[in-house]
N, C-alpha and C positions, 0 to 999 in steps of 0.2 A: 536443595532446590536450585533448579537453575534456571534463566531466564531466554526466553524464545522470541524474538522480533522478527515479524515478515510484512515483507512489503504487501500492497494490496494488490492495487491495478499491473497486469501482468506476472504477479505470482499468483498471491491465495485466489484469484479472481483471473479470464480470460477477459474479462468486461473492462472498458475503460472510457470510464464515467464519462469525463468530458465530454467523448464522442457522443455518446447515447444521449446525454442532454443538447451538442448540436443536431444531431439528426431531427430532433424536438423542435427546433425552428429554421432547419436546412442552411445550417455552417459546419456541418461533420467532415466535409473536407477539406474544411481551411483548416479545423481543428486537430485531425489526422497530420496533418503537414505540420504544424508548428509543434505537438505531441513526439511524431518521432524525433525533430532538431531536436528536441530536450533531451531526449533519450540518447542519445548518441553523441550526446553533451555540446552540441554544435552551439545552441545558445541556454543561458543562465535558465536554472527551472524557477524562480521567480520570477524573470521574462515572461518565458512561456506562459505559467502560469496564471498570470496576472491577464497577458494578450487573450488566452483562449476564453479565460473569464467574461471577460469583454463582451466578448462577442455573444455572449446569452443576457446581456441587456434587456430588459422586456418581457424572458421566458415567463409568462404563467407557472404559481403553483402548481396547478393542477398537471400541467402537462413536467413541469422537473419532476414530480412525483413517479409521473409513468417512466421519465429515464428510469429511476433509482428502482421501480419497481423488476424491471432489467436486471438487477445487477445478482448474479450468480455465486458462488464459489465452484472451481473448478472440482474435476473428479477427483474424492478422496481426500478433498481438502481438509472437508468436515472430520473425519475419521482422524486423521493425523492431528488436527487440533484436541481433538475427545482424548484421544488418548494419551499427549502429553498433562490435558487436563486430569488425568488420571493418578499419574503416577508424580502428582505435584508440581508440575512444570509452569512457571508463570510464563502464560502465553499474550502474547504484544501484536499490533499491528497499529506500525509506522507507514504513514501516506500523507501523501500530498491530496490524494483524492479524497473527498468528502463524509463527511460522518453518516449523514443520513443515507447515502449509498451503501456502506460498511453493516451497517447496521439491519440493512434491509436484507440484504444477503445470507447476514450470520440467523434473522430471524425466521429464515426460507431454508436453511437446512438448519433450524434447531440446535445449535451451538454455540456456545459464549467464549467470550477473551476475558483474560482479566485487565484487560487495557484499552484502550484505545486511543492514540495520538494523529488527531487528522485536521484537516480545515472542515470551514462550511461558507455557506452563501447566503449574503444575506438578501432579505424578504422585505420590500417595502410594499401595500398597496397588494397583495394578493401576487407578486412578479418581482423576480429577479433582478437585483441592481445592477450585473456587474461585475460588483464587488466580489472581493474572496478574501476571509478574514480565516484567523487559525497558526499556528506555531510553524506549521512546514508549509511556507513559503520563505521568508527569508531563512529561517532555520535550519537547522540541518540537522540528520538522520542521525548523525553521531551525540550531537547535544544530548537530542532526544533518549536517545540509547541509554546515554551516561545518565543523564535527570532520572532516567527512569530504574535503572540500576540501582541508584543510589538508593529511590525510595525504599525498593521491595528489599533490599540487604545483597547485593548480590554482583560479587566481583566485576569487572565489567570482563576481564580476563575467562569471565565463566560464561559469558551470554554465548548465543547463537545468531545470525542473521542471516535470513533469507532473503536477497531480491535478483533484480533482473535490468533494472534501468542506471543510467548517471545518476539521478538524485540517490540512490541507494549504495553508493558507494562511499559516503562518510562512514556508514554504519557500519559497512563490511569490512573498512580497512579496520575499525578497532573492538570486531567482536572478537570472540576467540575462537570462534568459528565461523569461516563464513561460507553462505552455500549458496552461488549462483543458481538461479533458477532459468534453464534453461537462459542465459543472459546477453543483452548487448555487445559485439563485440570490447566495444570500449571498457566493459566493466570487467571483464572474464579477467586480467591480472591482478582485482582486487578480492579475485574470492580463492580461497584454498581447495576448495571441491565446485562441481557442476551435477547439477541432477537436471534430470529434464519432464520428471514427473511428479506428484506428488506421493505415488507407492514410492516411487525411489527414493524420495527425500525419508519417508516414513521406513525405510531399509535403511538407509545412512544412521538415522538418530537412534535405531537398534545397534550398530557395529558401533555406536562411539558412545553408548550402555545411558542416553539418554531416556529410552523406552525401555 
């Protein structure tokens, strides 16, 4: 068995959460702006993170629900996850973006992880505080990777990781594979390969006898 980590927002997902929650009370393009800095590592993703948070003070449940109810997996994501599911592969998804979006996605194309490592947001009063609680915010991708290797038995030497942003770059530098997803320029000398689709990616983990 080997161990599979992908990022969310911008990989397994073209959605990114945050936005779709500001659009939910018209700050998606302060949220857009301080989302790429992160990305392109201009400022810290606990910055970001924290900042963009901020700014959904107040959102109603009801309407964070309708972001999260948004949240997609991209073409063929589900397939490529199924079928690592298949042939024993412990499949991960590391994010900074939120659980309940994650969750919503995987339950809209019918497919499960055997993991999940994300933040969430918390709820006072029926509305959003704000706040943003969860392990990836100060933490990092790599921690994450490693904790999570340990648990399941499995080399860290033996993982995989997929992403596309700055924050994804702890993980990529110490998987043993690592596969830009379509990525950031900043990120593309931390990954050993580049796909830019998810058939592609699901051809790559055939030629390297993962599938």
């Amino acid at each position: 068995m080997t161990l599979v980590a992908f990022d969310f927002d911008g990989t397994l997902s073209d959605s990114e959460m945050t936005v779709l929650l500001g659009e939910q009370c018209g700050v998606a393009d302060q949220m857009e702006e301080i989302t790429q800095r992160a990305m392109n590592d201009e400022i810290g993703y606990a910055e970001s993170l924290r900042s963009r948070c901020e700014l959904l003070d107040g959102l109603s449940q009801e309407k964070a629900e309708a972001a999260f109810d948004q949240v997609v997996l991209r073409a063929d994501a589900a397939m490529v996850i199924e079928n690592l599911n298949e042939v024993g592969v412990h499949t991960a998804i590391l994010t900074g973006g939120f659980e309940r979006g994650v969750e919503r996605a995987l339950e809209k194309a019918d497919v499960t992880v055997d993991s999940i490592v994300a933040n969430r947001l918390p709820i006072e009063d029926g509305a959003l505080t704000g706040a943003v609680e969860g392990p990836l915010i100060e933490g990092t991708k790599d921690d994450a990777l490693e904790d999570l290797a340990g648990t399941v038995g499995v080399d860290v030497a033996d993982t995989i990781a997929v992403g596309d942003g700055a924050n994804d770059m702890p993980m990529l530098e110490v998987a043993g594979l690592s596969v830009g997803f379509d990525p950031k320029p900043a990120v593309e000398p931390a990954c050993d390969t580049i796909v830019l689709s998810m058939a592609e990616l699901h051809g790559l983990l055939e030629a390297e006898g993962v599938l």
